[in-house]
N, C-alpha and C positions, 0 to 999 in steps of 0.2 A: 821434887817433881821435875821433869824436866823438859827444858824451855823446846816448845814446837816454833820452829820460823819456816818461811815456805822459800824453797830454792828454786831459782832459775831450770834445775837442770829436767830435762826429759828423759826419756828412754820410751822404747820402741817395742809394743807389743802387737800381739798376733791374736782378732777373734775367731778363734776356732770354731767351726760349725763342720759336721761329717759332711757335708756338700762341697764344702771346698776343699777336704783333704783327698781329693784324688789329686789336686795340683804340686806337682813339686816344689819343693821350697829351699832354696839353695845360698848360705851367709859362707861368704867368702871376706875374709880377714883381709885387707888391701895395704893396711898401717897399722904396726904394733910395737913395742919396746925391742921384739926379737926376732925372730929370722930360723926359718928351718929350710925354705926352698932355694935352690941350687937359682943362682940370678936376680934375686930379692934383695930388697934393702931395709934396714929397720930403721926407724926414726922411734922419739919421745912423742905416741902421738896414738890418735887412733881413728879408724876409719875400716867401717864393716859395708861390702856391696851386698844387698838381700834380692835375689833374683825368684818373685814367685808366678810361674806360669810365663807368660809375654812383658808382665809388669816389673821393673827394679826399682831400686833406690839404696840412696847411699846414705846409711850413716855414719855424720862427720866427716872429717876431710882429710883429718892427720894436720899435723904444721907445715909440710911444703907442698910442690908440684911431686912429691914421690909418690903419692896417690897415683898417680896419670902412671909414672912408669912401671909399676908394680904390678896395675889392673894391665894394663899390657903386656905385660911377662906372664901373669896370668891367664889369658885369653878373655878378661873381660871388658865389654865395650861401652864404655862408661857416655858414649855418646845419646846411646839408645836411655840413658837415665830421664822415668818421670818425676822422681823427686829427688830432694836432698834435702837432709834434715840432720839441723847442728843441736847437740844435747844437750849446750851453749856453749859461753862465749870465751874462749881461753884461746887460744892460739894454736896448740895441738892439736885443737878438734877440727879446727879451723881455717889454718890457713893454706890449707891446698884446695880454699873455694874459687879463690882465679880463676886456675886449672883445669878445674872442674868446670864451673860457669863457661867456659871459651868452649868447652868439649861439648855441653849440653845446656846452651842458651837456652832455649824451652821449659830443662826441666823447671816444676814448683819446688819454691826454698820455703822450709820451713825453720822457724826456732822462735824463744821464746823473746816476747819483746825486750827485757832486759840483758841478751845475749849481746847487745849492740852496747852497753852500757862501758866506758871505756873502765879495764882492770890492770892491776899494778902489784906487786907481788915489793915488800920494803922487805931489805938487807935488817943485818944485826947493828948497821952504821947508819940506820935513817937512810942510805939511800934508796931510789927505788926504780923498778924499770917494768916496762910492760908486760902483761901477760894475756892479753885480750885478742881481740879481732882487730889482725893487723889494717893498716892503709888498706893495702891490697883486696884484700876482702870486703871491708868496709863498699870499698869504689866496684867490686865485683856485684852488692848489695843493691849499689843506687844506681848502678846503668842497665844492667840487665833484666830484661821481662819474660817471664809473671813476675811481679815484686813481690817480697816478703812476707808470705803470710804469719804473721805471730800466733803462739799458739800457748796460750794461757792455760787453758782449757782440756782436755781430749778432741785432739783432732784426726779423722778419717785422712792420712797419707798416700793409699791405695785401696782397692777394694780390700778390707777386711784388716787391714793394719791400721794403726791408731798409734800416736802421741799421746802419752800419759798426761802433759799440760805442766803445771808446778807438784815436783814432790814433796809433800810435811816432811824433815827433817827432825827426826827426834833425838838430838843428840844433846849433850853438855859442851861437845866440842865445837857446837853452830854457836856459841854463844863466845868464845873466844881462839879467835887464828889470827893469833897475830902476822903473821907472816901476810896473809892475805890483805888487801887494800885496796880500797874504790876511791877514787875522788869524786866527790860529789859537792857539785856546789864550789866548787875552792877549797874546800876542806876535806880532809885525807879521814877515811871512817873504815 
């Protein structure tokens, strides 16, 4: 049988109703492992801008400020963002919220409360080194308003979009990665 545990992580669905489909709906790749446009950068990371009708938001952030130069290169204006919503909390996804936050202090942040939980990724030597929401983010989190809404649950992000909350994980492989690592407590788990 195999072991269900519930993950931090989100993703970003769309309730379709034929009333709202005369609006366009437009997901623009801002951060991705690769690179096709002439001017672009790619990073280990990822960050989608979903532009539907006057409403946007961003999901994720990628790991740097390359978010910022890319939706630039691109023509889009990441200022005008009502939300941002992290799928959690790794570093990738993450740390171009600075950048983000500075460009569009107003927008709403979404993610899931254990997104903020510090993560650590241990070598094949015990050692080990971060892989979470860096400083930067973290301080982007606690000075910036609207503060953080968490989002356990399905949460309404824009009219008709919705955070899925925690996904069940059915896997054998949720029950052992080694590589992955939380300190919790003082002790490494």
């Amino acid at each position: 049988m195999p072991n269900i545990s519930k993950r931090p992580a989100l993703a970003l669905i769309r309730a379709v109703s034929f009333a709202v489909m005369s609006e366009p709906i437009v997901v623009t790749v801002l951060v991705e492992n690769s690179v096709r446009g002439r001017g672009l950068m790619a990073e280990h990371g990822l960050a989608f801008h979903v532009q539907a009708g006057s409403d946007s938001l961003l999901f994720d952030t990628g790991q740097s400020a390359l978010v910022v130069e890319n939706a630039r290169q691109l023509g889009v204006d990441l200022s005008r963002l009502r939300a941002v919503a992290l799928s959690h909390g790794h570093y990738d996804h993450a740390g171009g919220l600075r950048a983000v936050r500075e460009l569009a202090p107003h927008a709403h942040l979404y993610a899931h409360p254990a997104a903020l939980v510090p993560r650590f990724a241990r070598s094949s030597d015990g050692t080990t080194r971060a892989i979470g929401i860096g400083e930067p983010g973290l301080e982007a989190i606690r000075v910036h308003s609207p503060p953080l809404q968490g989002t356990p649950a399905a949460t309404e992000v824009l009219r008709d979009f919705f955070l899925t909350g925690e996904i069940p994980r059915q896997s054998r492989r949720a029950t052992f990665l080694p590589v992955l690592s939380r300190l919790r407590k003082g002790v490494w788990t």
